[in-house]
N, C-alpha and C positions, 0 to 999 in steps of 0.2 A: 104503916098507913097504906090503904088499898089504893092503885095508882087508881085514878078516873081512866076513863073509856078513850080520852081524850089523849091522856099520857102514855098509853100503854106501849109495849114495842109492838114492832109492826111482825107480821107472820117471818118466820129464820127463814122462809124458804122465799121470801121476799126478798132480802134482804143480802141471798148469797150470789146473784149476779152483781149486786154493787160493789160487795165483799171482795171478791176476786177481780172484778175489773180497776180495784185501787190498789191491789197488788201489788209488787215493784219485781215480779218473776210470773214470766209466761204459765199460761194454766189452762189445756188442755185435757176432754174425755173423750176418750173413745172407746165403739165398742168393738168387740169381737173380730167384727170384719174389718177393724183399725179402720173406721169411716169417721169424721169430726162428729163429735154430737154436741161438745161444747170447748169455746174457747174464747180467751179474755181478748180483748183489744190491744192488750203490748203482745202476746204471743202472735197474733195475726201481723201485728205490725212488723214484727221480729221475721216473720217469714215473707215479708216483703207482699201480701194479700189482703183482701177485708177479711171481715170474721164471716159477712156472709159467703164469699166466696171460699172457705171452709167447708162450710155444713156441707155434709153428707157426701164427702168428698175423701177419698184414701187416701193416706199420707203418699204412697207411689205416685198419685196426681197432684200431690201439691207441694210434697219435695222429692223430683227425680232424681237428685244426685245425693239426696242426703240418704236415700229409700234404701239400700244398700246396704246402709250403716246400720239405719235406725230398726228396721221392720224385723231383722232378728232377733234385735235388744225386746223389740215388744212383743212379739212369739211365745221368744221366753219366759216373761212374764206371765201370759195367756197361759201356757201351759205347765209351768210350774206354782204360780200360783206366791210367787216372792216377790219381793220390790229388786230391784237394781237402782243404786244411789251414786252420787256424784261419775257419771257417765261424763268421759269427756267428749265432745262433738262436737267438730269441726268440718267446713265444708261450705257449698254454693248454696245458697236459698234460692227464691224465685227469682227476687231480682240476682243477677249476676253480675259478675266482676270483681266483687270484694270477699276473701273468704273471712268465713266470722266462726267463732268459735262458742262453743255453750258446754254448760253443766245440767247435768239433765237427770232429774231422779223417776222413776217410773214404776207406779204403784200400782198390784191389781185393784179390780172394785170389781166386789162381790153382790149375788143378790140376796133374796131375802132367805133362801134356800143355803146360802154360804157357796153358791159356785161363781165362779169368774165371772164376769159380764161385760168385762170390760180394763181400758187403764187411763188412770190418772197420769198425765205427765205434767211435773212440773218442771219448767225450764228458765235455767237465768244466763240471758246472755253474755259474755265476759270479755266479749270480743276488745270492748275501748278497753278494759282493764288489763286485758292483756297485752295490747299494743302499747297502753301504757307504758307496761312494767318492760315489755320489749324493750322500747324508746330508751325506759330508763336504764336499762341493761347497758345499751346502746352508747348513751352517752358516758355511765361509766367507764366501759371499756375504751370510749374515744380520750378519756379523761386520764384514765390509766396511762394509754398509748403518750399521750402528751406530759405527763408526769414523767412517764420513764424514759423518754428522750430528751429531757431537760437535763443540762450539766450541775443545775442548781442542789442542793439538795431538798428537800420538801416533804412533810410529814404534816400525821392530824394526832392528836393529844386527849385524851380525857382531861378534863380538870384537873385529875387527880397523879398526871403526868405518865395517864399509860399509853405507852405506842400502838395507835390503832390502826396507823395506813402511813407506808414511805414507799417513797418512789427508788428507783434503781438505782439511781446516780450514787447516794452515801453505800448501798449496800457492796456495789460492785467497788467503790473505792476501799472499804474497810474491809473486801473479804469474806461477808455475810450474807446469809440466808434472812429471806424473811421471815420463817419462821422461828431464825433467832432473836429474831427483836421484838415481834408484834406481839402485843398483848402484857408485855414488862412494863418498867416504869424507866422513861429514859436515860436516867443515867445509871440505870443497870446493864446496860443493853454494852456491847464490845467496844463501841466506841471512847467513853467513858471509861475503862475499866482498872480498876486500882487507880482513881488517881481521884484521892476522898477532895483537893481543895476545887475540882473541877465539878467534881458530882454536887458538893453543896452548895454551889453557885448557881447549877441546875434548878436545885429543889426550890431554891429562896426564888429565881427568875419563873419555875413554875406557880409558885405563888400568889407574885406579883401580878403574874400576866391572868390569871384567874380571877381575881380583881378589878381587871381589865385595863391594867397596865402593860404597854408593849414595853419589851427587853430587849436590847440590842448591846452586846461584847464580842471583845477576841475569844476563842474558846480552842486550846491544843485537845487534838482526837487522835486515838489509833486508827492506825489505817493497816491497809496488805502487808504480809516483809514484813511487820515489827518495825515498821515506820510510825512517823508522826508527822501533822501537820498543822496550819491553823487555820480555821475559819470565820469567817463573818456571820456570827451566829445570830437571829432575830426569832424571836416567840413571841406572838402576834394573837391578840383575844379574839374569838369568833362568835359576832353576835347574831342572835337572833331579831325577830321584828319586834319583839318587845322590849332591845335592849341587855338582854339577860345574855351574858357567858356562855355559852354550850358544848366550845371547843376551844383546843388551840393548835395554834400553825407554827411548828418549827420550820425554820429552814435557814437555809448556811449556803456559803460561797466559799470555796478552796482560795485563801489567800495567801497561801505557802510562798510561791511566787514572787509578791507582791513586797511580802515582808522579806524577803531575800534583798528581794531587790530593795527595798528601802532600806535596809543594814548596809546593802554592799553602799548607797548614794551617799548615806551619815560618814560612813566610814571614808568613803572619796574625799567626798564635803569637808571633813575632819583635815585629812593630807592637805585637800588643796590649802585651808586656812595654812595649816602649819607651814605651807613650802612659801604662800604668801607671806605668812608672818616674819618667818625666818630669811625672806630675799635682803640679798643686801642693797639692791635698789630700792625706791619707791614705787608700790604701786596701788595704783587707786583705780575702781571699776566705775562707771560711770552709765547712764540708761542714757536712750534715743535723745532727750532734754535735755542732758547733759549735770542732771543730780548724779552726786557722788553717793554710790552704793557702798563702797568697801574701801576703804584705806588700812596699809597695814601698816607695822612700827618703823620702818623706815619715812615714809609720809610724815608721821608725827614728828623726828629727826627733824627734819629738813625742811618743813614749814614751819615747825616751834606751833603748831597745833596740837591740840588733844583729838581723840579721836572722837570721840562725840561731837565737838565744833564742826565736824566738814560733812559727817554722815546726815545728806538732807540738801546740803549747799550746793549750789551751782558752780560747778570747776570754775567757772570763770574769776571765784571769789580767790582764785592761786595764780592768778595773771595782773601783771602791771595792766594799766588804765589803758595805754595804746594800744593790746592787743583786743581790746574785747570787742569793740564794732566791728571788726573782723570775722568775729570766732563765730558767730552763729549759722553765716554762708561757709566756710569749712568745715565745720560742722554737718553740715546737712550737704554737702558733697559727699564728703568722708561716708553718711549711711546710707547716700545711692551705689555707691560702690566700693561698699564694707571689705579690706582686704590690710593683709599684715603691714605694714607701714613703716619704716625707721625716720625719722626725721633726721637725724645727726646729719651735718652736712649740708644740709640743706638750706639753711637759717639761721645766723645767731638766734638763738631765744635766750629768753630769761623768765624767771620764776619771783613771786612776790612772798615773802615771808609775815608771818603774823603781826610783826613790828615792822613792817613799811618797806625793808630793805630788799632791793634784789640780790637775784644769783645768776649765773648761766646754766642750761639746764641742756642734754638731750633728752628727746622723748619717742618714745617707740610705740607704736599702735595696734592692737591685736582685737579684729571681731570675733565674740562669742555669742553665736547664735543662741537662742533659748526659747522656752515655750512662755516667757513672760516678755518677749523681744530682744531686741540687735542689745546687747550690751558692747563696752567697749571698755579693753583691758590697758590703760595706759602705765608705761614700764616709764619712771622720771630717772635722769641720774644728774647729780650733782659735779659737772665739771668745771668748777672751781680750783678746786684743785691742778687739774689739769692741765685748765688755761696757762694758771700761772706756770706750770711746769713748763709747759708747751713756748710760750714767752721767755722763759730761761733758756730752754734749749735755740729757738730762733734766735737770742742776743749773744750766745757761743757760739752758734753757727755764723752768725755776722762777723763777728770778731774774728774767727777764726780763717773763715773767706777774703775778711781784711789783708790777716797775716799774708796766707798763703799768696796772695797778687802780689803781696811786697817783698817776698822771699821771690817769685817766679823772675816780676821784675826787675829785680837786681842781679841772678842771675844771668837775666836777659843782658845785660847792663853790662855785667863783668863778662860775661863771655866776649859780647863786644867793645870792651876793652880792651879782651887778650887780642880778638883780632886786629885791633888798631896796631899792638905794639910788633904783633906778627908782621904785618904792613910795612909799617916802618922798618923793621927790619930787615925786609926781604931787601930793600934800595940801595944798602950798603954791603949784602951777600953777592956770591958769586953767585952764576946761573945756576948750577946747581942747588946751592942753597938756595933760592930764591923759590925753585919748582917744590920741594919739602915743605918750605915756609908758607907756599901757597894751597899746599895740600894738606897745613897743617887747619891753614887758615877757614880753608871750604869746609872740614872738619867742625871747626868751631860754631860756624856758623850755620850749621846742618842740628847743631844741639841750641842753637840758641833760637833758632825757628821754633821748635819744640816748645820752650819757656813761654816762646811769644804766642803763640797759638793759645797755650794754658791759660795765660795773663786777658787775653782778649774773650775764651767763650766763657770763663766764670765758671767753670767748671772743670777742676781740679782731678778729676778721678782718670777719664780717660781722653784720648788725642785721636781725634776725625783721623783718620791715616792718606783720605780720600783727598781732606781740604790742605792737607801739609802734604803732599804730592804737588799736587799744584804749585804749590809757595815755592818749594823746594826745586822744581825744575826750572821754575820762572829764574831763580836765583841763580840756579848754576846755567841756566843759559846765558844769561847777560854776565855772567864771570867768563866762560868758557871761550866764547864767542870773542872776548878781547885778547885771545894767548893761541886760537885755534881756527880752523879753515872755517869752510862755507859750509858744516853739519847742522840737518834739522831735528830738534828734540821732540818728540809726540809723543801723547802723554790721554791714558784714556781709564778711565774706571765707571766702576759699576757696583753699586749696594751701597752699604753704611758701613764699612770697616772702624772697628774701635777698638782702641789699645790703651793699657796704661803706661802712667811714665816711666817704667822700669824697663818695659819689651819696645815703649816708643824710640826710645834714645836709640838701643842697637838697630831697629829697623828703620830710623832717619840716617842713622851714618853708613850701613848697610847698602840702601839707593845710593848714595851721595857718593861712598867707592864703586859703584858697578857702574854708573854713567861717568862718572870722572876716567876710570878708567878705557873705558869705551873712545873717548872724545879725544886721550891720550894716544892711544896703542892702535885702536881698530883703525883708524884714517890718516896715516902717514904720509907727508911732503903733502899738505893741505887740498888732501883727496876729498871731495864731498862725499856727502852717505845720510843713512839716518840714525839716530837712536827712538826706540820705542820703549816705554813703559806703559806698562797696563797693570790695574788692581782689579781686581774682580773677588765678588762674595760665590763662592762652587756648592753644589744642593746639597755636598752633604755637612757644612756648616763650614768647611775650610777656608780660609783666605788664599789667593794665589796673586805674585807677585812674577812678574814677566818684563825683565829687561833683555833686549836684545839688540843687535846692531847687524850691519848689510857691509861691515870692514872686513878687512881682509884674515878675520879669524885670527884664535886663540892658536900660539905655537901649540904642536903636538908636546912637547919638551913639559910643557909648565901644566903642574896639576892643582888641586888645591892648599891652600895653603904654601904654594910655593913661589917664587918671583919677587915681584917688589912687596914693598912693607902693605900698599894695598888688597894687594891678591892673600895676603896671606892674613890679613884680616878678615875677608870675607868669611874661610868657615867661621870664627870665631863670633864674629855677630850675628851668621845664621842659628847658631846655637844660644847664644843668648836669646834670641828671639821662639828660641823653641819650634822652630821649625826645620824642613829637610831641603836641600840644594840638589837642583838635576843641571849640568852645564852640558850643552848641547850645542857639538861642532859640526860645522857644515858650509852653506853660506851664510857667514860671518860668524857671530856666536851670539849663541842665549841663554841667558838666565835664569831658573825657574826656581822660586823660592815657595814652597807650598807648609803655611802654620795655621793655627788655630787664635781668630782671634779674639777679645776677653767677652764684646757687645755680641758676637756671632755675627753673621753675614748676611745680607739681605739683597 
């Protein structure tokens, strides 16, 4: 049908200013002397000018920096007579500051004759496209950067579980290149390799995750060395805006470590039970409230509990009724100042059994810090046993402390008896017998001091030597004093000397002849004078014993063991006594007895 006059199109030569000003790429002509002769509205814009300040105007005036570049490129053209296509060109425009870049193709235009006249330039600016693509350059390698200093490992997956992109961290731990893994299917790749039940857990987790199910397992991988280790492995679906699948995100965490370390904690865990289980005391763990965490098979012994019954309970449920309004403020002392503890000693306690009965109990206290709080390790033991043990031995030791005063006492007894009969008999002896009898008798009563000492501190083992000094001079003064002149006895000690009744006896009758003898011989026709005794404890643990007198001295004549029956006792009870004798003549004489005694010296 013929269009109407109405419908027809309008003149093409009408119609190509509109044509190229909806363009979406710059479109410039020029002629010969490269002046504007036409140009669209986005190329004018693109050059930062109007379209009239164009016309008629050379690119050298309307781009001075780009003119350089361009005016050879379109010379060229001029005078060859070819196009030049995707040109690239970069540079300042009018306005300045930002350089912008362009694609530029530049066609001759011929006239009707077929010669030059001119060129077409079409230009599309790429500038935001390229900053773009810059940017996005940009951010990859920022992404990169931050991939490949991640410890994590981290990968992208096709669906179809090909390795498309992994960061450094798996490569450099397994040994590998990336170009040995990229573009495989993951569990082809070195990590995975030879180990089919590892790879098909792979495949089925690639699957799933495709699906858009996430995967999370342990996963054992090669690494460097011909080592292994494990990981925390996760494959993670990557959606798009519509929902849809498009990738996947491997990535793993080296938990090699972790599982070490949780074998070696099972395996502690494991001991501590058994060394718990196997204690031959009770022990029961208990938290800050005081619920029973742990009891082992000793506990269940010795409360007649099962072990289920107390796991949950309040310790308090293992204490008779009088202690528990107690327990709670010792308690909460005890976990302000959480430290090892023995009670023994300190308390009777007692313990309450599942049928009502009590026991006696020590109990020891040990905090174990932890990352679930203070626990408290309570060690029980059952001294039942003990007591009664303990109770037997106290009623043999009683008895036996009995004996021993009734045996001291009597000898106390009978010695002073002997001396009564000695007494008696000195009244009907001559003088001489009388002085024997009397020296037999000081004798007697020198060992029966001893007894009585025993008999009075209740204590059977060893004899004070300090406080039988005393007794002992007290006695032979007020003996001595009724047979002898006006001599003073002084008498001086120092420390704790202790001795037993084996070494006390020779060292009671030992003083008892060195003063007797002194009070006899040193002060004759009832010359005054003194006698001295002194004990002393010496630093380097020795006892020293020091009789001396201001009488007219020891004959040269007489040595030890020689003279009367007492001098010649002396070595003999120094040696019993276990010690050494220095007699030292001069003004008068002295006695130096230096032993070891049983308590040591102080």
């Amino acid at each position: 049908m013929p269009l109407s006059s109405s419908s027809e199109l309008p003149d093409c030569d009408a119609l190509l200013p509109q044509v190229l000003s909806a363009l979406p790429v710059g479109v410039a002509i020029m002629d010969r002397t490269l002046r504007y002769r036409y140009l669209n509205p986005l190329l004018a814009q693109s050059n930062g000018a109007t379209v009239e300040a164009h016309l008629g105007h050379t690119v050298s005036e309307m781009l001075p920096s780009l003119a350089p570049t361009i005016l050879p490129l379109l010379r060229k053209v001029l005078d060859l007579g070819e196009p030049l296509r995707d040109l690239a060109i970069s540079g300042e425009s009018i306005m300045p500051g930002r350089l912008r870049q362009w694609l530029a193709d530049y066609l001759p235009l011929r006239d009707a004759d077929g010669n030059v006249a001119g060129v077409l330039t079409v230009v599309r600016d790429v500038t935001d496209q390229r900053e773009a693509r810059q940017a996005a350059l940009e951010n990859e390698r920022q992404l990169r950067g931050i991939l490949d200093n991640l410890t994590a490992y981290v990968g992208l997956l096709a669906l179809d579980g090909t390795l498309l992109e992994v960061n450094r961290a798996p490569l450099e731990a397994g040994g590998l290149d990336r170009d040995d893994v990229r573009g495989r299917k993951l569990w082809d790749t070195g990590w995975w390799r030879d180990d089919t039940h590892e790879q098909e857990q792979l495949r089925e987790a690639v699957r799933r995750a495709a699906q858009g199910e996430p995967q999370r397992f342990d996963s054992m991988v090669h690494m460097a060395g011909d080592t292994r280790a494990v990981i925390d492995f996760i494959l993670a679906p990557l959606f798009d805006a519509d929902g849809n699948v498009t990738h996947l995100i491997p990535s793993g965490t080296d938990i090699t470590a972790r599982k070490i370390g949780e074998a070696a904690l099972r395996l502690s865990e494991q001991r501590f039970r058994q060394v718990v289980e196997n204690a031959p005391d009770g022990l029961a763990m208990v938290d800050e409230q005081g619920q029973i965490l742990l009891v082992n098979a000793g506990i269940e012994r010795m409360f007649r509990y099962r072990r289920e019954q107390l796991i949950g309970c309040n310790v308090m449920a293992l204490m008779p009724e009088r202690y528990r309004a107690a327990h709670p403020a010792l308690m909460a002392g005890f976990m302000r100042d959480p430290s090892a503890r023995d009670m023994a000693g300190r308390r009777e306690l007692f313990a309450l059994r599942s049928d009502g009965s009590e026991f006696p109990v020590e109990i020891g206290l040990n905090p174990i810090p932890g990352d679930g709080g203070l626990r408290v390790l309570a060690t029980i033991v059952d001294v039942t046993r003990r007591k009664a043990d303990q109770a037997q031995l106290e009623r043999a030791l009683a008895e036996k402390t009995a004996l021993l005063q009734e045996v001291h006492h009597r000898v106390k007894n009978n010695l002073q008896v002997i001396s009564s009969l000695l007494s008696l008999q000195s009244r009907s002896a001559s003088e001489e017998a009388r002085r024997a009898l009397a020296e037999s008798q000081s004798r007697v009563k020198a060992m029966a001091l001893i007894h009585q000492l025993l008999y009075e501190r209740h204590d059977f083992s060893q004899v004070d030597i300090g406080l039988y000094l005393k007794r002992l001079c007290r006695l032979l003064q007020d003996t001595l004093h009724k047979h002898g002149g006006p001599v003073t006895l002084e008498l001086a000690t120092s420390g704790n000397v202790l001795l037993d009744l084996q070494r006390a006896v020779p060292c009671g009758l030992l003083i008892n002849e060195l003063v007797t003898n002194a009070f006899k011989h040193a002060f004759p026709a009832g010359r005054e004078g003194r006698i001295g005794v002194r004990l002393s404890g010496e630093p380097a643990g020795d006892a020293r014993l020091v009789v001396e007198d201001n009488g007219v001295g020891l004959p040269d004549g007489i040595e030890q063991g020689g003279g009367s029956l007492g001098f010649q006792l002396i070595p003999l009870l120094v040696d019993q006594l276990g010690g050494e004798l220095v007699i030292e003549r001069g003004d008068g004489t002295r006695f130096v007895v230096t032993f070891q005694p049983d308590g040591g010296a102080a």
